[in-house]
N, CA, C and O atoms as a MOPAC input file, in Angstrom:
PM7 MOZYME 1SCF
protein

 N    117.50100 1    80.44500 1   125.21200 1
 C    116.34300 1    79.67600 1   124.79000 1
 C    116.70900 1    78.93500 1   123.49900 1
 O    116.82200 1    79.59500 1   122.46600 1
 N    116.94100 1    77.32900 1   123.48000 1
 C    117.08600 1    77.10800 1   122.13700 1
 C    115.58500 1    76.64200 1   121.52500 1
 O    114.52300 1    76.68300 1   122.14800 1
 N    115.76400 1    76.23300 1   120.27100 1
 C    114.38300 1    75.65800 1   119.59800 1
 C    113.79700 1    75.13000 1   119.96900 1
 O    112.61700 1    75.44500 1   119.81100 1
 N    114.05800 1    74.09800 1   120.63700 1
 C    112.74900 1    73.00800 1   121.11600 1
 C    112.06500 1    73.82000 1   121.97000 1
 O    110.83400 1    73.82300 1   121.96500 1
 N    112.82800 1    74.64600 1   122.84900 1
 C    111.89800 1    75.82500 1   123.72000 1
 C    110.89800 1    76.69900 1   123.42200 1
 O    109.79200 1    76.82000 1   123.94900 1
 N    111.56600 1    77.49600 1   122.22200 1
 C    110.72200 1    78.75000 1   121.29600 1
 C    109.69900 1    77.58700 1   120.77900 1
 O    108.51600 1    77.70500 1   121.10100 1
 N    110.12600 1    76.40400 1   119.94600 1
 C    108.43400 1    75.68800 1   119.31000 1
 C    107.50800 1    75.24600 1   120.47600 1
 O    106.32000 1    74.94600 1   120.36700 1
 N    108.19600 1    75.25400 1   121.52600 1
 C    107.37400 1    74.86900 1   122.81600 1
 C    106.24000 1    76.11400 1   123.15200 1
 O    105.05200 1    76.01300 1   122.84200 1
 N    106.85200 1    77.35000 1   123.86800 1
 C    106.38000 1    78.56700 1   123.85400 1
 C    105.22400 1    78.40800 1   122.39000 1
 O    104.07200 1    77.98200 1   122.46300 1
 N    105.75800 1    78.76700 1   121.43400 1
 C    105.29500 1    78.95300 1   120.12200 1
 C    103.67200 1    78.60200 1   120.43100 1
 O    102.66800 1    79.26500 1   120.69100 1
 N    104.04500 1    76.97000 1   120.22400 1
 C    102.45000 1    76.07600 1   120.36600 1
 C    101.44400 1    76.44100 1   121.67800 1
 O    100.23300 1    76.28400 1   121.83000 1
 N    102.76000 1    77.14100 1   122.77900 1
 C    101.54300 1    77.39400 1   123.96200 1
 C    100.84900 1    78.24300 1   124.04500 1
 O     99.82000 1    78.36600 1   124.70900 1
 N    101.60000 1    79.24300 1   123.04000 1
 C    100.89900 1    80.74500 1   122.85200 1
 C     99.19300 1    80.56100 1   121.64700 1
 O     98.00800 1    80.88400 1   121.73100 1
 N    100.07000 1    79.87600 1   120.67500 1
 C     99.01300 1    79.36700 1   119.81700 1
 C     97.50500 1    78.87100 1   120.55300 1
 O     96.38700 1    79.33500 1   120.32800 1
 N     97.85700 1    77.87200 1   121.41500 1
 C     96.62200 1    77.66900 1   122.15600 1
 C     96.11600 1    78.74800 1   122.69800 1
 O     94.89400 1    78.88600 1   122.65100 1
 N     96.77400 1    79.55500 1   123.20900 1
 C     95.82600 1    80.91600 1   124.47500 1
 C     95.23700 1    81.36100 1   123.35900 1
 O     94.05300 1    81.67600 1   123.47500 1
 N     95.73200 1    81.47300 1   122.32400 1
 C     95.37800 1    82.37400 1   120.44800 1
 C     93.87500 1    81.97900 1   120.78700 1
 O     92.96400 1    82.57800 1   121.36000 1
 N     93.97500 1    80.88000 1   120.27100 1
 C     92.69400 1    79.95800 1   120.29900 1
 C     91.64500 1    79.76200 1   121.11900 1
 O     90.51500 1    79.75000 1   120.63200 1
 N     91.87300 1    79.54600 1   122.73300 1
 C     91.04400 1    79.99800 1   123.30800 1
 C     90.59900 1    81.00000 1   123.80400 1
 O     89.67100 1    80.83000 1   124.59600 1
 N     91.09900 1    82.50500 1   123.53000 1
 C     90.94400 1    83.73800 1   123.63500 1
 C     89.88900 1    84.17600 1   122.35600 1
 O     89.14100 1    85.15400 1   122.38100 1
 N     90.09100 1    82.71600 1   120.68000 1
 C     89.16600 1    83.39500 1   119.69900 1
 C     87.61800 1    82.98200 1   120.14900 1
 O     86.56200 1    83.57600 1   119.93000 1
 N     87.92900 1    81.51400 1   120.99300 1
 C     86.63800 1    81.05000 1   121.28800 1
 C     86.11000 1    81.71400 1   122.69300 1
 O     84.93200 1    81.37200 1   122.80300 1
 N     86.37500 1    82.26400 1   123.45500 1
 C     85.90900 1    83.44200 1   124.81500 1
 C     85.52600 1    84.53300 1   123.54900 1
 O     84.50100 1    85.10100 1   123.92700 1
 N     85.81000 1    84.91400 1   122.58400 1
 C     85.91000 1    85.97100 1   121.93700 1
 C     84.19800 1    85.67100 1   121.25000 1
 O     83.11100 1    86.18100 1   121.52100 1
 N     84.51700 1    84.86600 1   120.50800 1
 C     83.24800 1    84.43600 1   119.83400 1
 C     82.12600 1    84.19800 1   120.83500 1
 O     80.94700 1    84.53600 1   120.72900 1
 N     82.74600 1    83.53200 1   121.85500 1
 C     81.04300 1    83.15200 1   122.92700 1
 C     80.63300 1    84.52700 1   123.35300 1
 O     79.53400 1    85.08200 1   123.34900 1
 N     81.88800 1    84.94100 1   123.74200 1
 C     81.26700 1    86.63200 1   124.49400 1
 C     80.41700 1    87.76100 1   123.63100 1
 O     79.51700 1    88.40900 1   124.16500 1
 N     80.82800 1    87.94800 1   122.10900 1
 C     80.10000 1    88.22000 1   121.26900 1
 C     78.79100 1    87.65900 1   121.05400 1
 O     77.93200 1    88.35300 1   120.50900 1
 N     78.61200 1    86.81200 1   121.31800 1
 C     77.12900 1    86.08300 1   121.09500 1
 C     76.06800 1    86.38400 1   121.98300 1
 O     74.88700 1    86.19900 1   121.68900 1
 N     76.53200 1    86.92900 1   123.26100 1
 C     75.59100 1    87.28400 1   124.29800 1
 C     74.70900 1    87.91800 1   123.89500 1
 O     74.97200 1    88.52700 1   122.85700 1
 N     73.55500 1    88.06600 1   124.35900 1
 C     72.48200 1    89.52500 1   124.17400 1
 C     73.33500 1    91.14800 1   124.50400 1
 O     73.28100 1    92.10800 1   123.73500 1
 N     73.84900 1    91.12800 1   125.40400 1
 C     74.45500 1    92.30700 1   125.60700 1
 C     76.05700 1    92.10300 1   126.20300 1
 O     76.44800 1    92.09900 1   127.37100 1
 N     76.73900 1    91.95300 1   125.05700 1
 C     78.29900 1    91.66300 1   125.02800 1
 C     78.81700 1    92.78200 1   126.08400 1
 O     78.24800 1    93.87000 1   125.99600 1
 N     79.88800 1    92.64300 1   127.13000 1
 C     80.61800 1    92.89900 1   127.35000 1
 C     81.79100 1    94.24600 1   126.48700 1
 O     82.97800 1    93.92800 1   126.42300 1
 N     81.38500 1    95.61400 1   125.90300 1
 C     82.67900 1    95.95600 1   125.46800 1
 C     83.80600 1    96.34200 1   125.50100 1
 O     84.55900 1    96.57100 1   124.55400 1
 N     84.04700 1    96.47000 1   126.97500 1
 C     85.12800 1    96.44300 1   127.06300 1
 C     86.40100 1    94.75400 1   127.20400 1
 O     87.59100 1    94.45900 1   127.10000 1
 N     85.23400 1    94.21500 1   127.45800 1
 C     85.99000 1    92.87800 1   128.18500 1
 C     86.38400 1    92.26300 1   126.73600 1
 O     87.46900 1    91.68700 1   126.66700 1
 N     85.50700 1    92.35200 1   125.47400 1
 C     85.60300 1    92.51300 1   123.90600 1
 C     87.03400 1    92.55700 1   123.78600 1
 O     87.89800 1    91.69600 1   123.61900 1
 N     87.03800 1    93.91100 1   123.93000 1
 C     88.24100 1    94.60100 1   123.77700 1
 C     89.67200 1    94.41300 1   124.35000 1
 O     90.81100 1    94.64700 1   123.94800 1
 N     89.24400 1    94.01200 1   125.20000 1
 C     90.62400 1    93.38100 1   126.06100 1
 C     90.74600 1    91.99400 1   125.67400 1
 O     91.95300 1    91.78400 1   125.55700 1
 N     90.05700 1    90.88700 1   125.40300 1
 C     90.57200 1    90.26600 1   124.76500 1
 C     91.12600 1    90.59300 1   123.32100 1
 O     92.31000 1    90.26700 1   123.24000 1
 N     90.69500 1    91.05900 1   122.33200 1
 C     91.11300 1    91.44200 1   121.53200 1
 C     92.83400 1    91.88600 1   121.43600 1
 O     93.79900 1    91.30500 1   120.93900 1
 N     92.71700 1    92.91300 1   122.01000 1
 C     94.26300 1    92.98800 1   122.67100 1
 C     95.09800 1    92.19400 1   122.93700 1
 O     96.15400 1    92.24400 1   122.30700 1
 N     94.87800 1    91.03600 1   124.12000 1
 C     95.89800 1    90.47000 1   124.50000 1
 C     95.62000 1    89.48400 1   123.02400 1
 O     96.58600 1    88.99400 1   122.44000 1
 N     94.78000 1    89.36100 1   122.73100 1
 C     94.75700 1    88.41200 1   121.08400 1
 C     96.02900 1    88.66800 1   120.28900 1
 O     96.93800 1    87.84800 1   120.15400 1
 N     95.99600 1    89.88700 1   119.78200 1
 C     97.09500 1    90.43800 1   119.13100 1
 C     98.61300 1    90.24000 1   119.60800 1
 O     99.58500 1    89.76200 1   119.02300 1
 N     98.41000 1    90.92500 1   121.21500 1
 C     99.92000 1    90.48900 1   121.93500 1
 C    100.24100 1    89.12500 1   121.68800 1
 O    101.36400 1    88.84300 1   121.27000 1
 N     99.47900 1    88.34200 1   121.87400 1
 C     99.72000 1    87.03800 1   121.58900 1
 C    100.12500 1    86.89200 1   120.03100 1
 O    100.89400 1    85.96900 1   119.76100 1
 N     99.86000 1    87.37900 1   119.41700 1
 C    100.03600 1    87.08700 1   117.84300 1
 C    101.39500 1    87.60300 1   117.65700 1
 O    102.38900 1    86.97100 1   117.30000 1
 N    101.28300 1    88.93900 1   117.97400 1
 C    102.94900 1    89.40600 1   117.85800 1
 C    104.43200 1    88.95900 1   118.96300 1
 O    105.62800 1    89.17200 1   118.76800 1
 N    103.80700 1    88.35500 1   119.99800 1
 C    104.52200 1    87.53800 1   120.37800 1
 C    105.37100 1    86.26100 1   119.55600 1
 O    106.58300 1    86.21800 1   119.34300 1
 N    104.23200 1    85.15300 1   119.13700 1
 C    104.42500 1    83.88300 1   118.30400 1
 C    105.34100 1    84.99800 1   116.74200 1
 O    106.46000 1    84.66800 1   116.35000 1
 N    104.85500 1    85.78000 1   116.34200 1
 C    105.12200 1    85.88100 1   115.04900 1
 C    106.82100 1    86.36900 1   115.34400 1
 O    107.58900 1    86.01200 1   114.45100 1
 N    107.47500 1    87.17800 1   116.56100 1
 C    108.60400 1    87.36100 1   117.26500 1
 C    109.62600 1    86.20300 1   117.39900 1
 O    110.76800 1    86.23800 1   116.94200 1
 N    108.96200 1    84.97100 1   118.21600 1
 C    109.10700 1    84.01900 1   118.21700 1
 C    109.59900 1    83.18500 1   117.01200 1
 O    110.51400 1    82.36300 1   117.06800 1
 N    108.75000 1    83.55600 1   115.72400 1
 C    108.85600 1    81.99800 1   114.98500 1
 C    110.05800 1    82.91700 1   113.98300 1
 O    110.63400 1    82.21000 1   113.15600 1
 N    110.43300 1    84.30100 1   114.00300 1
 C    111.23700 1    85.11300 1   113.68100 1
 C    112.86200 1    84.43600 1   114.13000 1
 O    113.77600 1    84.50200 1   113.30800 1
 N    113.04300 1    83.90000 1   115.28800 1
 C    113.68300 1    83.33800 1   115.65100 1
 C    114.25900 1    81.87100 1   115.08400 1
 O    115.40200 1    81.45100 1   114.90200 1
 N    113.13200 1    81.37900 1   114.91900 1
 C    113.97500 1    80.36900 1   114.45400 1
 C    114.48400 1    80.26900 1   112.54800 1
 O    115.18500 1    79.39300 1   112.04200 1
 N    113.98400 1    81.21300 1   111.99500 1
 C    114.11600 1    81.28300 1   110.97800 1
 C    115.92100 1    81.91200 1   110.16300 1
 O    115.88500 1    82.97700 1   109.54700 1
 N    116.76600 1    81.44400 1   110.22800 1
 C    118.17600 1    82.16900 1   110.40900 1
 C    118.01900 1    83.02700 1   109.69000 1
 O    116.98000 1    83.02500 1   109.03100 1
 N    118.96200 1    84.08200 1   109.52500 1
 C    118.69300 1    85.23100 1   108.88900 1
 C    119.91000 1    84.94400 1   107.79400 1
 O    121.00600 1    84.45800 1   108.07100 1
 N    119.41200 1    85.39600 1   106.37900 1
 C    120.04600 1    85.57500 1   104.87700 1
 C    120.63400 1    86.38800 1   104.74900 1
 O    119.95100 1    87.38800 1   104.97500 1
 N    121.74800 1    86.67000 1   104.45700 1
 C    122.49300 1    87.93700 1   103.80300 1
 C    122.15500 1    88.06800 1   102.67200 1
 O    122.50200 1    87.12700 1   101.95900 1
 N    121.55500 1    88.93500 1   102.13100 1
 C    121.63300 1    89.20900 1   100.50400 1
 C    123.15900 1    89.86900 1    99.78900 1
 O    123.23300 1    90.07900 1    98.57800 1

């Protein structure tokens, strides 16, 4: 996978980020939310986060001190 790939991935994950916060927020708003379905987004929220943050780990070269 070179870079243009990982910033590709990167930005696509970013979006699911995003529309998983806005399913997140509408579903919360209901009269009687969903909690588990809450919760599972929540989850894959995170996977998604630690995915990109894996990801952008990558392109960053690594320093010898």
């Amino acid at each position: 996978m070179d870079q243009v790939d990982i910033r590709a991935r990167i930005e696509m994950l970013r979006q699911d980020h995003r529309d998983l916060d806005a399913a997140i927020e509408a579903l919360a708003m209901l009269p009687m939310p969903d909690a588990i379905q809450l919760q599972r987004f929540k989850k894959r929220k995170l996977r998604l986060r630690d995915e990109i943050s894996m990801l952008e780990d990558l392109l960053v070269p690594d320093i010898i001190a």
